[in-house]
C-alpha positions in Angstrom: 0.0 0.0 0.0 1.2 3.4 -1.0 1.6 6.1 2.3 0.5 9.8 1.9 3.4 11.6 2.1 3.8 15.2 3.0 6.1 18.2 3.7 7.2 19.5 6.7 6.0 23.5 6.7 9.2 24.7 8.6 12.1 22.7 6.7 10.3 21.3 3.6 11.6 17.8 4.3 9.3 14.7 3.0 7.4 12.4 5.8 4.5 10.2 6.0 1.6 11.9 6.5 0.9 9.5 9.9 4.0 10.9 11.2 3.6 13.6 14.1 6.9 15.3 13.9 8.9 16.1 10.8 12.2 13.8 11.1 14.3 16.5 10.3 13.7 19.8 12.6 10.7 18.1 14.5 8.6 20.6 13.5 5.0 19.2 14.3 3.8 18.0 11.1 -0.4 18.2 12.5 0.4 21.8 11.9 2.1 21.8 9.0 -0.7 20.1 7.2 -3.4 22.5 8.4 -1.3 25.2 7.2 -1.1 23.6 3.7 -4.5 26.0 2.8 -3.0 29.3 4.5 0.3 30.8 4.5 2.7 28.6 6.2 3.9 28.1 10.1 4.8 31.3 11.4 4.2 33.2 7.6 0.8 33.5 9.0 1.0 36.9 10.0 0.0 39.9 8.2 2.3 42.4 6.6 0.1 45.2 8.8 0.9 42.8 11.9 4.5 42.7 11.4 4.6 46.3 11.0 3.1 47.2 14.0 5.7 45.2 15.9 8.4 46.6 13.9 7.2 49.7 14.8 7.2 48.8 18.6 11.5 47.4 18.2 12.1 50.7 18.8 10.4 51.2 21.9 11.2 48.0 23.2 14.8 48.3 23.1 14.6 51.8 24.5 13.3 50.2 27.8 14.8 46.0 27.1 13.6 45.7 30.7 9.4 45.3 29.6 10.3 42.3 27.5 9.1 39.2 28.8 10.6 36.1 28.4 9.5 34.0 25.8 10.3 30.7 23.3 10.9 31.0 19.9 11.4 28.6 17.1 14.4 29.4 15.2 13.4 31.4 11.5 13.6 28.9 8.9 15.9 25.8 10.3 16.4 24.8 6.2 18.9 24.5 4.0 19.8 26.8 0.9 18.1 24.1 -1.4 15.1 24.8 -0.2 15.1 28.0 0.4 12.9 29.3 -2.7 9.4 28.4 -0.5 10.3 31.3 1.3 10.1 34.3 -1.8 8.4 37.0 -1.2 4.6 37.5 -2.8 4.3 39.9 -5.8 1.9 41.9 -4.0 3.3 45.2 -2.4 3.0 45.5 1.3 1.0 48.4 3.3 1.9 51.5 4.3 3.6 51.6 7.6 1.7 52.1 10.4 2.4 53.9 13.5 4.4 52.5 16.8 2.5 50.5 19.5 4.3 51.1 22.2 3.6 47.4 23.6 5.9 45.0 25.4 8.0 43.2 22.7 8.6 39.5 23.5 11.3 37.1 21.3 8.5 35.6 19.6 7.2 38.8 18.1 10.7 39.9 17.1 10.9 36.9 15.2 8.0 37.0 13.5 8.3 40.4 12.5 11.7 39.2 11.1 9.9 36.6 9.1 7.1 38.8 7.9 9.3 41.8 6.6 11.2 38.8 4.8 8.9 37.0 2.5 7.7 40.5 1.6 11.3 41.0 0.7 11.7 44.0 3.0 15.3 42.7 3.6 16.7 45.3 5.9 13.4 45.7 8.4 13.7 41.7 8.5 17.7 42.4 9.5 16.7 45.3 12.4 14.0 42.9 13.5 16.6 40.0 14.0 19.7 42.7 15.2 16.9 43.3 17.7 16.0 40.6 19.0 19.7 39.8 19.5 20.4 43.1 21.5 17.4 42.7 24.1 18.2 39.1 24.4 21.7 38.4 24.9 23.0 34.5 25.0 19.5 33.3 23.0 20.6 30.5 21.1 17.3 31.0 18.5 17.9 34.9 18.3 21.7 34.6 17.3 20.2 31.3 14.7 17.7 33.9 13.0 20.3 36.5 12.5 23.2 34.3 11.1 20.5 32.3 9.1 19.4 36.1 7.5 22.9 37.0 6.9 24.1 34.2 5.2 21.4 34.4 2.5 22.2 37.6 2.0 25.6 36.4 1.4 27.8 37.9 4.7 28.8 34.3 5.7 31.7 35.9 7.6 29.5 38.2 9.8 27.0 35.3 10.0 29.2 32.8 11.6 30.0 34.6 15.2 26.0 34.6 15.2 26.0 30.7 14.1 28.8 29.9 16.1 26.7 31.1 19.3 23.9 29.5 18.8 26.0 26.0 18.4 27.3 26.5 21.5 24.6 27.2 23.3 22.9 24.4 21.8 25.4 21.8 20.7 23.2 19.0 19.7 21.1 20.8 17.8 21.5 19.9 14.0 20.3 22.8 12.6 22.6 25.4 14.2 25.2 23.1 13.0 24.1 22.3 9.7 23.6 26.4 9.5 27.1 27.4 10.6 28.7 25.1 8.0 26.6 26.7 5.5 28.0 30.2 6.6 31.4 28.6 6.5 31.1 27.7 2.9 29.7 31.2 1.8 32.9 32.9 3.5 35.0 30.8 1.5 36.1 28.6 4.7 35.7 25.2 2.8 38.0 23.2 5.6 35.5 24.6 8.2 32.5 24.0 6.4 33.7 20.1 6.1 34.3 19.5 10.0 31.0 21.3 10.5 29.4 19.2 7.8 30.8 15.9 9.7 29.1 16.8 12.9 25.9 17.9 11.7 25.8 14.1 9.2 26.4 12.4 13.0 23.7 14.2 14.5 21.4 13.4 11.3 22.8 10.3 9.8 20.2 10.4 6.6 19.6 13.3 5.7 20.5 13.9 2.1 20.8 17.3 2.2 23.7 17.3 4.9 25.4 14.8 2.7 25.2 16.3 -0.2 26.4 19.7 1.1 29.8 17.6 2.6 30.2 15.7 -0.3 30.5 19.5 -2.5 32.3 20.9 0.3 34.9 17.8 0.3 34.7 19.0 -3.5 36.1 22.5 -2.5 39.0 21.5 -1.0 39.9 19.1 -3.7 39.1 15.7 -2.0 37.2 14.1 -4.2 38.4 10.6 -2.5 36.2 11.6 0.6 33.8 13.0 -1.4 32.3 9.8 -3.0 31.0 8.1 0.2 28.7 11.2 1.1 27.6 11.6 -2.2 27.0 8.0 -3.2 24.6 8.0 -0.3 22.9 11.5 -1.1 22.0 9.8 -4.2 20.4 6.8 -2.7 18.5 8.4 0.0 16.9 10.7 -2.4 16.1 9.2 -5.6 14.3 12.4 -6.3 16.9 14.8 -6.4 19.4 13.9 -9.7 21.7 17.4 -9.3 23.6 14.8 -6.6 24.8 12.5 -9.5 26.5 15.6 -11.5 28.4 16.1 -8.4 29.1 12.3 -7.9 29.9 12.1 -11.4 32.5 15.0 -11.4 34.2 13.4 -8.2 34.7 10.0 -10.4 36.3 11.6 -12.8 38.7 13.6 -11.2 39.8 10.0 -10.0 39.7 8.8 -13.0 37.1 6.3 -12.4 34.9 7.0 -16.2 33.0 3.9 -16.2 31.2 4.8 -12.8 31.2 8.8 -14.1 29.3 7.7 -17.3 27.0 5.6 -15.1 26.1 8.6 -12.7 25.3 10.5 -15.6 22.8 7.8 -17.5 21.5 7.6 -13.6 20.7 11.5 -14.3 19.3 11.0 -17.2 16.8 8.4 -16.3 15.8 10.4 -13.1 15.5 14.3 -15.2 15.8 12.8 -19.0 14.3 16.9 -19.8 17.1 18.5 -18.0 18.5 21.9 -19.4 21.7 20.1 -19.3 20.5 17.0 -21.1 22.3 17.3 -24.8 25.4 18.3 -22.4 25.4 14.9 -20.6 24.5 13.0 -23.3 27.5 13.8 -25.2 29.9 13.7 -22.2 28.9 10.2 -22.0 30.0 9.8 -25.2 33.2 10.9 -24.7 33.6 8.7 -21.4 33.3 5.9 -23.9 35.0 6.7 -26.3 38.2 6.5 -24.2 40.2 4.1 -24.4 38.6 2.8 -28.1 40.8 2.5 -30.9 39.0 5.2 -32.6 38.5 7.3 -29.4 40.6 10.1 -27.1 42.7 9.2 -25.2 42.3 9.4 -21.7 44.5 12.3 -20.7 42.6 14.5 -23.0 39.1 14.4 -21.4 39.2 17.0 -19.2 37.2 16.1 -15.6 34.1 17.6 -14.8 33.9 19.1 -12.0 
C-alpha cells in the first residue's frame, strides 16, 4: 500500500503523512498540514501585523527591561536548497503604520523578522533579528535567525559569530550546526564547512541534504576521494533529487574512475531525461566511452568535470 506523504511547513523535508513530527527539525507535522491552505507556520501573520511590531523594536529596546521572556522557534531551520518556499509575494506591502508602544517578546521579534522577509523588505527583517539579538543576549534561537538572515544575504563571515553562538549554546542541535557550515562555505572557509558538515551528518545520519552539502564541500578543497561516500549515499537516500549525481559524477572523474562517471550521468538521465543540461550529458557520456577505443581520445585529454 502506497503512504501519503507530505512536507514539513518549517524545513520542507518529505514524511508520512501519519507521522507527528517532521524527522528532520521536528517541527510538528499536524500543523504543518493545516497550514497547507493558509500561509505557512509562522508566515501567517500579516504584513500590517508585522509592522506594527516593527514599529514597537524601537520602543522595546529603549526600555529591554518590559520584555518578557518568551520561546521561539528558530526562523527557517532549512537548508539553501530549499530555500525558494520562502520568496516574497508579488503583492506590495501596506503603508507603515504607527508605533504601538507594547511589550515586545522574542517571539514577536521573530515573526516580525519573518514577515518583513517573505515580503522581501530585507533590511526591516535584519533590524527585526539585530533586535532581537540586543534585548536578548545569549539566546541560542535569536543569534540562529540573524546568522540564518545573513548568510542568505551572502555575509557568511559576519554570520558565523551569530552561528557559532547558537552552536554553543545548543550543541546538539542539528540545525545550528548544519547552518554554521553553511555560513562557512559562503565565506569561502571550505576546511570549516567540512568539519562542520561531519558533525551535523552524525547528529542526522540520513539526511541527504547534509550529505550532499559535505560531499560538495569535500569538493572544495579538492578531495574528491572523501567526497564519493557522502555523495554516493545522497543519491540513494533521495532518488528524487538527480543534481547529486552531476556532483558524484564530477568526483569520479577527477579520480579517473569513467565507467562509474558515465553511469552517474545515465543515472541523471533516467531520473531528469528533460534537463536543461540533457544534450550536455548525453555527449559527455559519449566521450567517457569513447576513451580508451581505438577510434576514441585518449584518456588524458578528457578533461574532468567538476
Amino acid at each position: 500500500m502506497t503512504r501519503a506523504i507530505t512536507r514539513c511547513g518549517r524545513c520542507g523535508a518529505k514524511n508520512r503523512a501519519d507521522w507527528r513530527e517532521c524527522l528532520r527539525c521536528r517541527h510538528v507535522l499536524a500543523e504543518s498540514n493545516q497550514a497547507a491552505a493558509a500561509p505557512s507556520g509562522r508566515m501567517r501573520w500579516s504584513w500590517m501585523a508585522g509592522s506594527v511590531v516593527v514599529s514597537g523594536i524601537v520602543a522595546a529596546l529603549a526600555f529591554p527591561g518590559r520584555a518578557p521572556v518568551a520561546s521561539v522557534a528558530p526562523v527557517a531551520e532549512v537548508p539553501v536548497e530549499a530555500e525558494a518556499r520562502f520568496d516574497a509575494p508579488s503583492e506590495p506591502a501596506p503603508a507603515p503604520v504607527e508605533a504601538v508602544l507594547t511589550p515586545i517578546t522574542r517571539e514577536d521579534f521573530a515573526r516580525a523578522g519573518e514577515a518583513a522577509y517573505a515580503h522581501g523588505q530585507m533590511s526591516v527583517a535584519l533590524s527585526a533579528f539585530e533586535g532581537a539579538v540586543a534585548a536578548f543576549p545569549g539566546d541560542a534561537d535569536a543569534e540562529n535567525n540573524l546568522g540564518q538572515l545573513l548568510s542568505r544575504l551572502g555575509r557568511g563571515s559576519e554570520a558565523i559569530p551569530h552561528l557559532e553562538r547558537a552552536a554553543a549554546a545548543e550543541p546538539d542541535k542539528w540545525s545550528y550546526r548544519f547552518n554554521l557550515a553553511r555560513a562557512r562555505g559562503i565565506a569561502g572557509d571550505w576546511a570549516g564547512a567540512v568539519a562542520d558538515y561531519r558533525v551535523a551528518a552524525t547528529m542526522f545520519p540520513d539526511d541527504h541534504v547534509t550529505l550532499f552539502n559535505l560531499g560538495r564541500a569535500l569538493q572544495k578543497t579538492g578531495d574528491h576521494a572523501a567526497s564519493i561516500e557522502p555523495l554516493e549515499r545522497a543519491a540513494t537516500l533521495s532518488p528524487d533529487e538527480p543534481s547529486v549525481l552531476l556532483l558524484l559524477a564530477a568526483s569520479y572523474e577527477r579520480l579517473s574512475r569513467l565507467p562509474d562517471a558515465a553511469q552517474a550521468y545515465r543515472s541523471f538521465l533516467d531520473r531528469a531525461p528533460r534537463a536543461a543540461e540533457a544534450p550536455a550529458i548525453r555527449a559527455r557520456i559519449s566521450r567517457l566511452e569513447g576513451v580508451g577505443r581505438p577510434d576514441g581520445e585518449a584518456a588524458a585529454t578528457l578533461a574532468p568535470q567538476g
